[in-house]
C-alpha positions in Angstrom: 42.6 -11.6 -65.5 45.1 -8.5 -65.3 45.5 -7.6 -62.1 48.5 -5.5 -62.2 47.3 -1.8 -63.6 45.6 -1.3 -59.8 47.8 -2.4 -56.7 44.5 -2.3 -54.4 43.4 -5.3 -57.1 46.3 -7.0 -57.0 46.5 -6.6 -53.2 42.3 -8.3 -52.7 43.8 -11.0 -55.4 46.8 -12.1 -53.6 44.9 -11.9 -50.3 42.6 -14.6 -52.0 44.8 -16.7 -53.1 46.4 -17.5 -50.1 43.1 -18.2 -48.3 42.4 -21.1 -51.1 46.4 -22.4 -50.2 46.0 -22.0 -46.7 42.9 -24.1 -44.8 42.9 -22.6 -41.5 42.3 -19.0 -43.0 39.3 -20.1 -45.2 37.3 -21.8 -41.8 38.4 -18.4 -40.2 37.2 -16.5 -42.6 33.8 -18.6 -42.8 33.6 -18.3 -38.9 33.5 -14.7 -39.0 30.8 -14.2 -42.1 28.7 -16.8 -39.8 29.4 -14.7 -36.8 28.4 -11.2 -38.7 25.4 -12.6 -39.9 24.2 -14.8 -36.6 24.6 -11.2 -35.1 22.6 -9.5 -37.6 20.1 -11.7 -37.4 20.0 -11.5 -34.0 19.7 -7.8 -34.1 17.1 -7.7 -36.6 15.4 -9.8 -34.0 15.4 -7.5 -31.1 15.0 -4.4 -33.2 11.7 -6.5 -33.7 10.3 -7.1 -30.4 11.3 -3.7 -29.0 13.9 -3.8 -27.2 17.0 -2.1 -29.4 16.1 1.5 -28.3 18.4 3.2 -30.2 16.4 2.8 -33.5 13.6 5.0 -32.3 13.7 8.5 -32.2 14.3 10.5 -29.2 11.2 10.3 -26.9 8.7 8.4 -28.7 9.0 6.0 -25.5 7.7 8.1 -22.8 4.1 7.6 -21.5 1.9 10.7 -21.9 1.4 11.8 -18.4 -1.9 11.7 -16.8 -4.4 14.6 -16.9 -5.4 16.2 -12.7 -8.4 14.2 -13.5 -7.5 10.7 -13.8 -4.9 10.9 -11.2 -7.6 12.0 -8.4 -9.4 8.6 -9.6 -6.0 7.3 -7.4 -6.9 9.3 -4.2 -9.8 8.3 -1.3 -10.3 10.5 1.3 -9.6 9.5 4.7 -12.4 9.5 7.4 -9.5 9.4 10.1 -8.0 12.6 9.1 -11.0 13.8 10.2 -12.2 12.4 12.4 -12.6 15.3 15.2 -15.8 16.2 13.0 -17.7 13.0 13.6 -20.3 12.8 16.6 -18.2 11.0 19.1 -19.2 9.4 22.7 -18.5 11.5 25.7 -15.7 10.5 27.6 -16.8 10.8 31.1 -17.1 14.7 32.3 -14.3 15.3 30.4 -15.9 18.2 27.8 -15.3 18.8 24.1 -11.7 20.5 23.2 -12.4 23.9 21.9 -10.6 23.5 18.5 -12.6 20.1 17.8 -16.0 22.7 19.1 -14.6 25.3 16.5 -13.7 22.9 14.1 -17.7 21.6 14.0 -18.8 24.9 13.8 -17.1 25.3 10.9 -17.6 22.1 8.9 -20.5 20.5 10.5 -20.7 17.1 12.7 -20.8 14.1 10.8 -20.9 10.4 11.2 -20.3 7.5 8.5 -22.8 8.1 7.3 -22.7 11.4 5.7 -19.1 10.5 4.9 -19.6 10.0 1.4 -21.3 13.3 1.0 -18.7 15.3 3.1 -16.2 13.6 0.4 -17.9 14.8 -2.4 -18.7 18.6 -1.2 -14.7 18.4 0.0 -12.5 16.5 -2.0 -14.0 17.3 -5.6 -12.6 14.8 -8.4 -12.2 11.8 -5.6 -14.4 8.7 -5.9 -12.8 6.5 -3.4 -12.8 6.5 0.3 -10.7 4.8 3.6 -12.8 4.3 6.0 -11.3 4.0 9.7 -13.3 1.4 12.0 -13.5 3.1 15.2 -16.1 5.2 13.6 -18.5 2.7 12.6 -21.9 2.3 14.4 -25.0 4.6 15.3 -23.8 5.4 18.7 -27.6 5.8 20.1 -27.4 2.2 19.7 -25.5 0.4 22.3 -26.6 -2.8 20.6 -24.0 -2.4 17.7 -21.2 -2.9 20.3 -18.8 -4.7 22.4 -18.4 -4.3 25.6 -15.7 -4.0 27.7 -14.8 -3.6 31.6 -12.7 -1.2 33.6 -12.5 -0.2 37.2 -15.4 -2.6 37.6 -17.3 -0.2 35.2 -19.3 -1.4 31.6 -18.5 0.3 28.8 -19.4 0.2 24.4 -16.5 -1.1 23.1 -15.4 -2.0 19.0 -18.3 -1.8 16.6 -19.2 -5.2 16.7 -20.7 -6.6 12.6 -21.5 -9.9 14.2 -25.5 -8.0 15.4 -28.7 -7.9 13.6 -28.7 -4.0 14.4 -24.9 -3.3 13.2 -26.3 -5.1 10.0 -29.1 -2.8 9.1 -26.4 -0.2 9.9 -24.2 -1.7 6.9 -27.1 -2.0 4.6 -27.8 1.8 5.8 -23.9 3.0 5.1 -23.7 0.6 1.5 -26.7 2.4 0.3 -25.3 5.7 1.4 -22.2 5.1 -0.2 -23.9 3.6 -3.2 -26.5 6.7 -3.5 -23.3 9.0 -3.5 -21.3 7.1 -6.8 -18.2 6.9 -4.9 -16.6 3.4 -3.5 -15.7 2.4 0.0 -12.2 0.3 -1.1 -10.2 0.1 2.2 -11.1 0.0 6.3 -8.2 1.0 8.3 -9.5 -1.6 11.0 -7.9 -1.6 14.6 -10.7 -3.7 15.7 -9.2 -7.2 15.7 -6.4 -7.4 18.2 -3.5 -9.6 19.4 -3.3 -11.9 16.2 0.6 -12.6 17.4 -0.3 -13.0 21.0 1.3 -15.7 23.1 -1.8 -16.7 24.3 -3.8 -19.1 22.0 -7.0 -17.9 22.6 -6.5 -14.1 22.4 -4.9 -15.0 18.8 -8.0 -16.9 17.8 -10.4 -14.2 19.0 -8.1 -11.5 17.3 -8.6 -13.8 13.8 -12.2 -14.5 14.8 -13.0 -10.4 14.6 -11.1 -9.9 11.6 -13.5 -12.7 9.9 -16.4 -10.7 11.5 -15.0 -7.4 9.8 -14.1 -9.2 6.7 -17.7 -10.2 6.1 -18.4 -6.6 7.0 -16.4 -5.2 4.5 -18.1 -6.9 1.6 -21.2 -6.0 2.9 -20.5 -2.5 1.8 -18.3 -3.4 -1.5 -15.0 -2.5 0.0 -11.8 -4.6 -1.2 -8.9 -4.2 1.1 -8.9 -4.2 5.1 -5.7 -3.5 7.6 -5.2 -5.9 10.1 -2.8 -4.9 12.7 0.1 -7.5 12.8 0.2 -6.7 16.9 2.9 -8.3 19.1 5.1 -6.9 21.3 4.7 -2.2 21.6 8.8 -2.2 22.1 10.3 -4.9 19.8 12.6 -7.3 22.2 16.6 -6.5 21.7 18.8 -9.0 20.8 21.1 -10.6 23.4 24.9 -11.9 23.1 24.8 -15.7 22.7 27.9 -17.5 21.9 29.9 -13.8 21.3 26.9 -12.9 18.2 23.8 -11.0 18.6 20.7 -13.3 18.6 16.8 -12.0 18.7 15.0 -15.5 19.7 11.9 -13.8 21.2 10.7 -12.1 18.8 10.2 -15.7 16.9 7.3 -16.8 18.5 5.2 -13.3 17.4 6.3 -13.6 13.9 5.4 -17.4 13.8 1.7 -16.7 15.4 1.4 -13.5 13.3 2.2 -15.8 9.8 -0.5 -18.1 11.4 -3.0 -15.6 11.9 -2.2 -13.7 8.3 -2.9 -16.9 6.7 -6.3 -17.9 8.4 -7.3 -14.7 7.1 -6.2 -14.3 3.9 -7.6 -17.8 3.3 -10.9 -16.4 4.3 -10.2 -13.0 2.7 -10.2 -15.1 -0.7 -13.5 -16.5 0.3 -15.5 -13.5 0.9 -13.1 -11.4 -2.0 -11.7 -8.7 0.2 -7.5 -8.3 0.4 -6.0 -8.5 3.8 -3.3 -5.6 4.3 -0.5 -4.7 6.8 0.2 -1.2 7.3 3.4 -0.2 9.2 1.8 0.5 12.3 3.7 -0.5 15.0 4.5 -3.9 17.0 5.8 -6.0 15.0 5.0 -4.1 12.1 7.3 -1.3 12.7 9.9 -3.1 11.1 9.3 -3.6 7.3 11.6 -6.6 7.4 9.3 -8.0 9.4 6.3 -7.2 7.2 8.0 -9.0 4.2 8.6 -11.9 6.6 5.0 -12.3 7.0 3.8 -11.4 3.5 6.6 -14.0 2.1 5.5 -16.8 4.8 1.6 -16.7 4.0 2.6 -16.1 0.1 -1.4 -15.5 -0.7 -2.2 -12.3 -3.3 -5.0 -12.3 -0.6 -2.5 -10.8 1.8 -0.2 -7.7 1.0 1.1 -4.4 2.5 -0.7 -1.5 3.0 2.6 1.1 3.4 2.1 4.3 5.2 4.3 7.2 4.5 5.4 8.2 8.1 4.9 5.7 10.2 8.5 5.0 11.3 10.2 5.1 14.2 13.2 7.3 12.7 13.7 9.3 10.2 15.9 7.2 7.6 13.0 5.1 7.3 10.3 7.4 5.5 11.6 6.5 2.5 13.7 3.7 2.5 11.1 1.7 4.5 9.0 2.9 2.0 10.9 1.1 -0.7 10.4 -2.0 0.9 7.4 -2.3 0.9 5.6 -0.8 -2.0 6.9 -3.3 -4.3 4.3 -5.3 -2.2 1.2 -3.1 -2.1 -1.5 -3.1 -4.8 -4.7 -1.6 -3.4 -3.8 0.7 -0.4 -1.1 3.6 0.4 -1.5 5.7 3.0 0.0 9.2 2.4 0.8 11.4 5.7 1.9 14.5 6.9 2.8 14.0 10.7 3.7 15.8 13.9 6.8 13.6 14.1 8.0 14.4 10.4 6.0 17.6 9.7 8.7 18.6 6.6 8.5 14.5 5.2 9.4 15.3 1.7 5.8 14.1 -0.3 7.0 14.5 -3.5 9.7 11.7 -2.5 7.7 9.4 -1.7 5.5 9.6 -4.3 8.5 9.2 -6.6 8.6 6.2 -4.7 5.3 5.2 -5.9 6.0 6.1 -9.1 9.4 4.1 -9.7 7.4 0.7 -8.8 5.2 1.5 -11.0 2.0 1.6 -7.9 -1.6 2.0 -9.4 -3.3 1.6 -6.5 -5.7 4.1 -4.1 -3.6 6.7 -2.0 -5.5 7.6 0.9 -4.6 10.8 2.2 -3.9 10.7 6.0 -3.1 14.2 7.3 -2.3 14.3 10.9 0.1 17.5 11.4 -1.8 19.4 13.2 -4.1 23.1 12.4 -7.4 22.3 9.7 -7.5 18.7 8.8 -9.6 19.7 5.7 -7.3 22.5 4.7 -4.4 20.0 5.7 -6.0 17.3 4.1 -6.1 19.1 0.8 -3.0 20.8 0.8 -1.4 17.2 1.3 -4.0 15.6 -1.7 -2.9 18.3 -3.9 1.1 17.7 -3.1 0.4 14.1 -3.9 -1.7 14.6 -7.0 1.0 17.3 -8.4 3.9 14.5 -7.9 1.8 11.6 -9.1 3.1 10.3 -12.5 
């Protein structure tokens, strides 16, 4: 073979030769062509299974958004927003604020009952509701009810589900809400109390009602219910031991709470209804301590409930907020507040959106004016930011 009339030639033909002569350049040369073709092998792979995003074109990977309509299937309304329209006992001689008078004028006085039909006439496009307990029962009926003492007086306490006449009440409200086509899916329940009290028996009668309420809520179809975690109003401060900072008291609330949470999810699974925990002060007011709980009991029968602006400072709304959404799947409250009247919504609903939340948004409005024109203002902020 001539291989002198073109250097390059003579160049790829020396360059050859000396790879035959010389061992340790042929194995590095058949390292490399193992190498190149392991690699494109392996490239070919994960060009197959998606994940080499380079080979396809510019925006082909974004998810259409979602039309007004099928976002609004994420919002329920929110009975406590509210909840100055509903028909409420008299307390004492004390007489009806104006506003609340004016207010009833203008929208009507409801009770639970109508609720579903106030939700469809005034939230159009929204099929779910959050239903607050404190509203439950016909209150012509003192036989629905607890009661409880003070200053040696008798008075209707909590709704109590345990009596015949509070469960023809349920079947009344399920066939209400069924009638209506729209689904009860939380109760913001602050019926069952002290679940991380000190005191044995408070905690079992605390988990007791819960059960009660529990059974309630799937009387009426509804799949998620807050317990509040309770424990101390003001968490205890740390003390210096040994020259550190140690919090020991606050141990014995968070070990009765994780006791409490898991009696009830346990029976939550039974009956099929989620047990939540909203950030709603005591022990609560610390998401930390939320995740504590939710990682002790370690039951998908048992998750968070996040609510937008209930923190005790600012630099919580939305980092708090990050906490716990990655641990919520069925209830979010979203909130306008007198303590953080200019929270940014659209944040936190990019909050929402970045952990990929699918789950009902309940709009909570409690800043003050209308609640129904404040109510909608803050579903429509929502609805406008939701992805």
């Amino acid at each position: 073979m001539n291989v002198n009339h073109h250097p390059e030639s003579k160049k790829n033909y020396e360059m050859k030769k000396e790879r035959k002569q010389n061992p340790e350049i042929q194995q590095s040369s058949i390292r490399r062509r193992s190498f190149l073709k392991a690699a494109g092998m392996s490239a070919i792979g994960m060009a197959g299974m998606g994940t080499l995003s380079a080979a396809k074109p510019l925006g082909e990977t974004k998810m259409p958004l979602r039309t007004r309509e099928e976002r609004l299937q994420q919002m329920a309304s929110n009975s406590y927003a509210v909840n100055r329209l509903f028909k409420r006992r008299p307390y004492g001689s004390r007489p009806e604020r104006p506003e609340t008078t004016e207010l009833k004028k203008k929208y009507g006085e409801i009770t639970l009952l109508d609720f579903p039909q106030f939700t469809l006439d005034t939230y159009p496009g929204v099929k779910a509701m959050d239903l607050w307990s404190s509203l439950f029962g016909d209150l012509s009926d003192d036989s629905m009810f607890t009661t409880r003492e003070r200053n040696g007086n008798t008075y209707p306490g909590d709704f109590d589900p345990e009596q015949i006449s509070s469960k023809r009440y349920l079947d009344q409200l399920a066939e209400k809400i069924a009638t209506s086509g729209l689904k009860a899916v939380h109760i913001s329940n602050n019926a069952p109390r002290g679940v991380a009290d000190m005191d044995e028996e408070t905690r079992k009668e605390g988990v007791r009602v819960a059960k009660l309420w529990l059974d309630a809520s799937r009387h009426i179809g509804v799949e998620s219910m807050r317990v509040n975690t309770g424990g101390p109003r003001i968490i205890p401060a740390s003390v210096i031991k040994g020259g550190y900072p140690q919090n020991m008291e606050i141990e014995p609330f968070l070990k009765n709470a994780i006791e409490s949470f898991k009696e009830m999810a346990d029976y939550g699974e039974q009956v099929g209804v989620k047990v939540t925990i909203e950030n709603h002060w005591g022990l609560a007011a610390n998401p930390i301590n939320i995740r504590i709980i939710l990682n002790e009991v370690n039951s998908p029968w048992c998750e968070a409930s996040p609510d937008f602006c209930n923190w005790e400072h600012a630099y919580m709304l939305y980092h708090g907020l990050e906490v716990l959404v990655p641990m919520a799947n069925s209830m979010v409250h979203a909130k306008r507040w007198t303590r953080f009247p200019e929270v940014d919504i659209a944040r936190c609903v990019g909050v929402l959106n970045n952990a990929g939340y699918k789950g009902y948004i309940s709009t909570e409005y409690e800043a003050g004016g209308d609640p129904v024109e404040g109510t909608l203002k803050l579903l429509n902020d929502v609805v406008t930011a939701l992805k």
